[in-house]
N, CA, C and O atoms as a GROMACS GRO file, in nm:
protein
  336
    1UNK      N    1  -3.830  31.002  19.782
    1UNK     CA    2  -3.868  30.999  19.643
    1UNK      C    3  -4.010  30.946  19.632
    1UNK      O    4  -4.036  30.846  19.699
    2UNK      N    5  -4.103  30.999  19.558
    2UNK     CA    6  -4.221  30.977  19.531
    2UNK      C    7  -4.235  30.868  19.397
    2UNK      O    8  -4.156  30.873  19.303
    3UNK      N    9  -4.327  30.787  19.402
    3UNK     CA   10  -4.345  30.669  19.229
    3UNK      C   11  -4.454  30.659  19.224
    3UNK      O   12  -4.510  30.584  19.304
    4UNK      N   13  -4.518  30.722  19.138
    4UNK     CA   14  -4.622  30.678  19.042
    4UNK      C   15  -4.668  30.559  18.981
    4UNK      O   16  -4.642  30.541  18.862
    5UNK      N   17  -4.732  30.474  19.046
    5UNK     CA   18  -4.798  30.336  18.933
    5UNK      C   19  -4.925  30.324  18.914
    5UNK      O   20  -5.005  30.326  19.007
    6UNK      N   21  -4.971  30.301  18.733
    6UNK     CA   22  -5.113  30.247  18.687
    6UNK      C   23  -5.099  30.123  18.737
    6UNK      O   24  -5.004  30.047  18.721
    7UNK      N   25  -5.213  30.102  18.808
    7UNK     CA   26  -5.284  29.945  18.833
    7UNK      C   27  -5.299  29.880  18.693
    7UNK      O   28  -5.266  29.944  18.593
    8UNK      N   29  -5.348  29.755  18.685
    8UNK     CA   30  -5.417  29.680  18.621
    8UNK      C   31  -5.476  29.586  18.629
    8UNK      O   32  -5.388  29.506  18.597
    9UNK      N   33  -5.572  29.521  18.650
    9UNK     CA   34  -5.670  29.395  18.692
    9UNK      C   35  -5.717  29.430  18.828
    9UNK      O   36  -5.763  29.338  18.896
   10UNK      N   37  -5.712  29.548  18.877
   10UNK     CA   38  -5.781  29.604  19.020
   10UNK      C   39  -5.891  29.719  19.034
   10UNK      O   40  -5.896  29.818  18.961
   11UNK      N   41  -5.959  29.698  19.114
   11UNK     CA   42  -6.085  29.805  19.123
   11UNK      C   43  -5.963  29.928  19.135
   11UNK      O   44  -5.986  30.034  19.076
   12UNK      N   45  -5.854  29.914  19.198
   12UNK     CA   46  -5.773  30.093  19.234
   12UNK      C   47  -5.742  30.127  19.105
   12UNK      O   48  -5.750  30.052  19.008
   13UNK      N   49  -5.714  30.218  19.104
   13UNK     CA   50  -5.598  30.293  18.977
   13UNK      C   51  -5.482  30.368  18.973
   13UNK      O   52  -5.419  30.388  18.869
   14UNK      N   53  -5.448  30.412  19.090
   14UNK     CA   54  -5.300  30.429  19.095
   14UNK      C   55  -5.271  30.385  19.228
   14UNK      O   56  -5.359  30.367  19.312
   15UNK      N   57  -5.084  30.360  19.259
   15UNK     CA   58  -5.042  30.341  19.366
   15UNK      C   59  -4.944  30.463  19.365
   15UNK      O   60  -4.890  30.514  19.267
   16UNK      N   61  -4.933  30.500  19.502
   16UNK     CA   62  -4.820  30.629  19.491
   16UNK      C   63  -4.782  30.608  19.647
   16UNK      O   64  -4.862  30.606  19.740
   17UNK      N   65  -4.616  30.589  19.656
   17UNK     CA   66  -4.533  30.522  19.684
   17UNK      C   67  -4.402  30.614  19.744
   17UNK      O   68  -4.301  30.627  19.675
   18UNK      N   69  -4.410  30.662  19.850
   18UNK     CA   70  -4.285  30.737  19.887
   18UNK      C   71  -4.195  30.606  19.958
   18UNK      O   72  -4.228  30.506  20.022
   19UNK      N   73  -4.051  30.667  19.904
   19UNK     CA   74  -3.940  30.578  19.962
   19UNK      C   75  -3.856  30.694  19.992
   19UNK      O   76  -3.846  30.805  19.939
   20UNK      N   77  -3.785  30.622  20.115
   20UNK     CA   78  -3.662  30.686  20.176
   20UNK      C   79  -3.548  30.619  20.182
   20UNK      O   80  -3.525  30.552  20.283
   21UNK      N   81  -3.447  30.624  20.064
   21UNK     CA   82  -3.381  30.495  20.110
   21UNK      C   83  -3.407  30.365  20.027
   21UNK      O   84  -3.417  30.361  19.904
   22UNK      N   85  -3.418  30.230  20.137
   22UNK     CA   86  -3.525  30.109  20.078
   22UNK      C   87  -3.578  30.119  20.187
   22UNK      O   88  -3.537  30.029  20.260
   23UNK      N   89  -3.670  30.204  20.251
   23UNK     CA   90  -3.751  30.213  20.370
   23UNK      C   91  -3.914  30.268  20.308
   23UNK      O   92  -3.910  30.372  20.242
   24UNK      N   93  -4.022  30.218  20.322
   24UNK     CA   94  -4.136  30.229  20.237
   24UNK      C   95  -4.200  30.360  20.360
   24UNK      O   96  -4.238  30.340  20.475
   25UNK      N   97  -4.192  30.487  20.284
   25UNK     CA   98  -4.232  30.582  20.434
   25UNK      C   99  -4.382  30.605  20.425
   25UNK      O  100  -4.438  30.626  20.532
   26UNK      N  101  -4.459  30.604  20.310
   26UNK     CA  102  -4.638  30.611  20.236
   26UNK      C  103  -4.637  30.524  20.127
   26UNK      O  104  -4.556  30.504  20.037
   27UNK      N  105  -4.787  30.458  20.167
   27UNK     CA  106  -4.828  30.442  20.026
   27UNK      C  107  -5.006  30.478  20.032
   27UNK      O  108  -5.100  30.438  20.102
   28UNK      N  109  -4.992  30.561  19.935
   28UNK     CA  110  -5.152  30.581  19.871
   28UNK      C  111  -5.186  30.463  19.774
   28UNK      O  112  -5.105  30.425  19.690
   29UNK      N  113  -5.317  30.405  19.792
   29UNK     CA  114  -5.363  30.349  19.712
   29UNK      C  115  -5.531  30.437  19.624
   29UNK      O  116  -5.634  30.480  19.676
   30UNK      N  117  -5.492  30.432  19.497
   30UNK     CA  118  -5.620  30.577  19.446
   30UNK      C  119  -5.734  30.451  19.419
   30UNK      O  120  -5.708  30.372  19.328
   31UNK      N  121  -5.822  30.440  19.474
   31UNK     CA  122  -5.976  30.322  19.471
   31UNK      C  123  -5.944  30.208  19.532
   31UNK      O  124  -5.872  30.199  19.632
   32UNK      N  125  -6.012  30.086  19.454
   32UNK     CA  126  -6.044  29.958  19.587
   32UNK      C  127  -6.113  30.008  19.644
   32UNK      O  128  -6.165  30.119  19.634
   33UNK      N  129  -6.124  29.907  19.732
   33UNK     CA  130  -6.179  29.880  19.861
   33UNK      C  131  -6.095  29.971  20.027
   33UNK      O  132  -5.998  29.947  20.099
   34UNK      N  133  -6.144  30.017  20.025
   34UNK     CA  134  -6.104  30.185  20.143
   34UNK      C  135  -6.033  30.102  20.271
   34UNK      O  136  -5.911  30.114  20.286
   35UNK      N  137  -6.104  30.027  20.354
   35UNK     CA  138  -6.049  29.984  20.438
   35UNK      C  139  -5.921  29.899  20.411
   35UNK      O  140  -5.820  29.914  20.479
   36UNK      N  141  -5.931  29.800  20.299
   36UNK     CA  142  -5.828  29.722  20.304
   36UNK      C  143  -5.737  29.792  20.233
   36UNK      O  144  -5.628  29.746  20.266
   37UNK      N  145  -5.720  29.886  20.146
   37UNK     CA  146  -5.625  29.930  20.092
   37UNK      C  147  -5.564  30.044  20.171
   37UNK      O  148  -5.459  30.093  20.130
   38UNK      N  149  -5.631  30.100  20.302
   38UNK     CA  150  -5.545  30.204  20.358
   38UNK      C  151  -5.495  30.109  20.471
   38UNK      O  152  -5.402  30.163  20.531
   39UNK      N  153  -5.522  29.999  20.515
   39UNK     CA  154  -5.465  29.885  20.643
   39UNK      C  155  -5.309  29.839  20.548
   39UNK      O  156  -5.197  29.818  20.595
   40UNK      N  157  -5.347  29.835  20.415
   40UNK     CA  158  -5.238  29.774  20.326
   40UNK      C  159  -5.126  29.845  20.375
   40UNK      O  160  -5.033  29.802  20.442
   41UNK      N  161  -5.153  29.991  20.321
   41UNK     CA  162  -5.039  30.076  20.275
   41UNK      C  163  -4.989  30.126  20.483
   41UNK      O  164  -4.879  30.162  20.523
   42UNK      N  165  -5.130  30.104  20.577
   42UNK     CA  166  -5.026  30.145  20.685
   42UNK      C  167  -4.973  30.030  20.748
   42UNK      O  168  -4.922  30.062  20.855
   43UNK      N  169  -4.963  29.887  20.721
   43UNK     CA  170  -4.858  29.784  20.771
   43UNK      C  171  -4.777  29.748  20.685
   43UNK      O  172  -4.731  29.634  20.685
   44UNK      N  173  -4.736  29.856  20.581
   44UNK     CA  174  -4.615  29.802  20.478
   44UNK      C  175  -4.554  29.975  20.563
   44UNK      O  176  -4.452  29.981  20.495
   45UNK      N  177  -4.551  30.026  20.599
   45UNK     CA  178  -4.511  30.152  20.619
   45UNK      C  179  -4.379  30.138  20.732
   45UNK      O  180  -4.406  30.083  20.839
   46UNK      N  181  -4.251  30.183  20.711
   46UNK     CA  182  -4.120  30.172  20.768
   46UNK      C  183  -4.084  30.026  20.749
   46UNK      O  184  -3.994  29.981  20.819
   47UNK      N  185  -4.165  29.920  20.631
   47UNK     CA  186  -4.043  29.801  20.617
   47UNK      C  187  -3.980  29.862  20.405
   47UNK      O  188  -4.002  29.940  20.313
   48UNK      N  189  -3.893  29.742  20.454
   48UNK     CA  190  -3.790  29.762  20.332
   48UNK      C  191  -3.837  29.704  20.263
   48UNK      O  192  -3.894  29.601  20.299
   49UNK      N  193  -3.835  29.753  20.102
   49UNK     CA  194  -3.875  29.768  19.967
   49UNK      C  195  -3.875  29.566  19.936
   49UNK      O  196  -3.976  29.501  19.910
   50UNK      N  197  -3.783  29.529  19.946
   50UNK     CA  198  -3.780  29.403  19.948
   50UNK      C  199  -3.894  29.292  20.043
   50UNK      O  200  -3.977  29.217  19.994
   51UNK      N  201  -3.869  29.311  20.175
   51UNK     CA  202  -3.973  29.271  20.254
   51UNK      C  203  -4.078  29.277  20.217
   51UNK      O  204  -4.117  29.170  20.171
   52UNK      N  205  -4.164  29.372  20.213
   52UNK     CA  206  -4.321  29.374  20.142
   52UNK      C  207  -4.290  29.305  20.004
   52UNK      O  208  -4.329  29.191  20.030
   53UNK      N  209  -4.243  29.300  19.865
   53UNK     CA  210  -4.246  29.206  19.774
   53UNK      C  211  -4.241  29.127  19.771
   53UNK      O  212  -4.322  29.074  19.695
   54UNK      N  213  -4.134  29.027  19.855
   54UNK     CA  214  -4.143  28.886  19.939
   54UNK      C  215  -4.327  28.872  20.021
   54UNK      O  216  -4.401  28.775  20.036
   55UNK      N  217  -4.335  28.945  20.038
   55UNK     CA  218  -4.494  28.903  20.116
   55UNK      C  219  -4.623  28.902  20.044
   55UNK      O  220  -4.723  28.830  20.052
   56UNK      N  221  -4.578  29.041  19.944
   56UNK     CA  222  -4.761  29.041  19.894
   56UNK      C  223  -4.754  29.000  19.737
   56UNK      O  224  -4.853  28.968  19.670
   57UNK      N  225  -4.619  29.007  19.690
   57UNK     CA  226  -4.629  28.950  19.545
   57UNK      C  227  -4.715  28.764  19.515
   57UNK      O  228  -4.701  28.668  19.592
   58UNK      N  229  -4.752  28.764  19.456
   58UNK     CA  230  -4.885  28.660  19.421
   58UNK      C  231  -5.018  28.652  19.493
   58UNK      O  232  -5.075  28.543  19.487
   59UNK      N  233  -5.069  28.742  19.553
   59UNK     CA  234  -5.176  28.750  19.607
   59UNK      C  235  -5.260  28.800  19.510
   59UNK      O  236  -5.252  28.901  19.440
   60UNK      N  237  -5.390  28.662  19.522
   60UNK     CA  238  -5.458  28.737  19.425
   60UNK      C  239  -5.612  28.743  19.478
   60UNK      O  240  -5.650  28.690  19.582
   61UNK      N  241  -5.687  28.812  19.395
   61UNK     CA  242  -5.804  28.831  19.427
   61UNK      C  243  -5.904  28.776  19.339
   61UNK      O  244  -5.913  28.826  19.227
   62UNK      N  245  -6.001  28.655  19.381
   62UNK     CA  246  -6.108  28.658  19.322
   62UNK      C  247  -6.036  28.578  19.202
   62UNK      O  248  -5.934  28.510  19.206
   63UNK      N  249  -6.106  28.603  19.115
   63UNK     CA  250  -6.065  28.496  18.935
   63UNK      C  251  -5.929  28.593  18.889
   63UNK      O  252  -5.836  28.553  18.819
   64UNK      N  253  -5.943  28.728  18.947
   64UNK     CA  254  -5.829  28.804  18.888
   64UNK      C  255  -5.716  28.803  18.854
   64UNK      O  256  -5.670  28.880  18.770
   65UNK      N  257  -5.622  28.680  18.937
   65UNK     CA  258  -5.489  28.675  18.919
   65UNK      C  259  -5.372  28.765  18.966
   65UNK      O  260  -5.251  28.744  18.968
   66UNK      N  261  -5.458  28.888  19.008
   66UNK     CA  262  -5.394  29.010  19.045
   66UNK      C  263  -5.490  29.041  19.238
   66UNK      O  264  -5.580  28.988  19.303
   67UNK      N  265  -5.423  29.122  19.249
   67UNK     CA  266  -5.508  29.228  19.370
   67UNK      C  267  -5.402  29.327  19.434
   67UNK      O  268  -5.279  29.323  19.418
   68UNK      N  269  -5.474  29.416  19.506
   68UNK     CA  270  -5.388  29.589  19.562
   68UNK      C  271  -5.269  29.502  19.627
   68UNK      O  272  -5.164  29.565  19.612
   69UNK      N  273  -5.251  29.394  19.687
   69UNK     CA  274  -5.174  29.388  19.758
   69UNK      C  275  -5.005  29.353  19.654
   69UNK      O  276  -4.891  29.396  19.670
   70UNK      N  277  -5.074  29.244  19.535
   70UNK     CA  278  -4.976  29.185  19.447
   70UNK      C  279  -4.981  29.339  19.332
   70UNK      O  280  -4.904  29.336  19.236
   71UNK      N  281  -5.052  29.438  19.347
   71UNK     CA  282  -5.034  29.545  19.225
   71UNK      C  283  -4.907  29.618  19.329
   71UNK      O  284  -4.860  29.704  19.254
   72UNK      N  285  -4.833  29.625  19.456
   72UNK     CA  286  -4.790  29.694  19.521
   72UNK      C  287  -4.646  29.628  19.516
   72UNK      O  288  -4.538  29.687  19.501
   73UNK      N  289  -4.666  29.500  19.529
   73UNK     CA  290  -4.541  29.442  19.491
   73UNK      C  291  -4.548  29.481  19.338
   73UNK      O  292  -4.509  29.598  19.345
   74UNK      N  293  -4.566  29.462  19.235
   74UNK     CA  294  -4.543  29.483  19.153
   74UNK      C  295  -4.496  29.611  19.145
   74UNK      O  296  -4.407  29.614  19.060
   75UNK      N  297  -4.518  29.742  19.207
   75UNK     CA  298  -4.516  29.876  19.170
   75UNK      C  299  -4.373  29.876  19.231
   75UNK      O  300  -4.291  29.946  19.173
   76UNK      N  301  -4.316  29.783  19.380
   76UNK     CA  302  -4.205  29.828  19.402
   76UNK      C  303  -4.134  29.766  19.332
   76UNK      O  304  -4.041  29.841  19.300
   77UNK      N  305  -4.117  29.617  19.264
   77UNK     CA  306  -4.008  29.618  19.194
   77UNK      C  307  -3.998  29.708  19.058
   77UNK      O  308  -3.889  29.733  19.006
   78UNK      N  309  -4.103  29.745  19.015
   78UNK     CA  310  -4.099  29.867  18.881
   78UNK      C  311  -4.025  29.977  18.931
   78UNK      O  312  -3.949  30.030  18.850
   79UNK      N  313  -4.029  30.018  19.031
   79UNK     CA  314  -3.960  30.107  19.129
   79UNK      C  315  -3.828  30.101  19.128
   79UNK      O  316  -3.751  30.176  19.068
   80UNK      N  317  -3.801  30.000  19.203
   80UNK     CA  318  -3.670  29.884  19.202
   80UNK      C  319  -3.568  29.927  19.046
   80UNK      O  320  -3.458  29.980  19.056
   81UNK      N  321  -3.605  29.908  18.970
   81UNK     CA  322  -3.594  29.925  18.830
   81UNK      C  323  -3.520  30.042  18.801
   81UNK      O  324  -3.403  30.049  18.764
   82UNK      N  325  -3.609  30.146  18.824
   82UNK     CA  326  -3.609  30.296  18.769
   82UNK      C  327  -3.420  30.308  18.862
   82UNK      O  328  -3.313  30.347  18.817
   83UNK      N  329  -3.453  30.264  18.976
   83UNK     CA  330  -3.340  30.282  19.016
   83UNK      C  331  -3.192  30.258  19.028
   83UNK      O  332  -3.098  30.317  19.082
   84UNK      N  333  -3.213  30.129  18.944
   84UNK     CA  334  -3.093  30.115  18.885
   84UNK      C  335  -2.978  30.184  18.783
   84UNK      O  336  -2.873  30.124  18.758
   0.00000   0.00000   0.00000
């Protein structure tokens, strides 16, 4: 299954999010910063939906309060959601 998420408080603007399962199989991140956001999405790649939210939820960047890593947790529990 593919998920669609708007960012907010991040240079990116979307996250797009294939799951298999609760197994995280891609994630695209659309802007940021290139290197760190494609290192993001390939060491969250084959763990479970839970695991990465436990890790990157409150990471923030800068004065922002937010960053790609805490917009990703955020996108999977919105995810999380839909699927209930």
């Amino acid at each position: 299954m593919e998920y669609h998420y708007q960012t907010s408080g991040t240079c990116s603007q979307e996250i797009i999010i294939e799951v298999e399962q609760d197994i995280i199989k891609k994630v695209t991140i659309v802007g940021g910063c290139a290197g760190n956001t494609k290192g993001i999405s390939k060491l969250v790649e084959g763990m479970k939906i839970d695991e990465v939210i436990k890790r990157l939820k409150g990471i923030p960047c800068g004065f922002r309060g937010t960053s790609c890593p805490d917009q990703l947790a955020r996108a999977l529990e919105e995810f999380k959601k839909t699927r209930e």
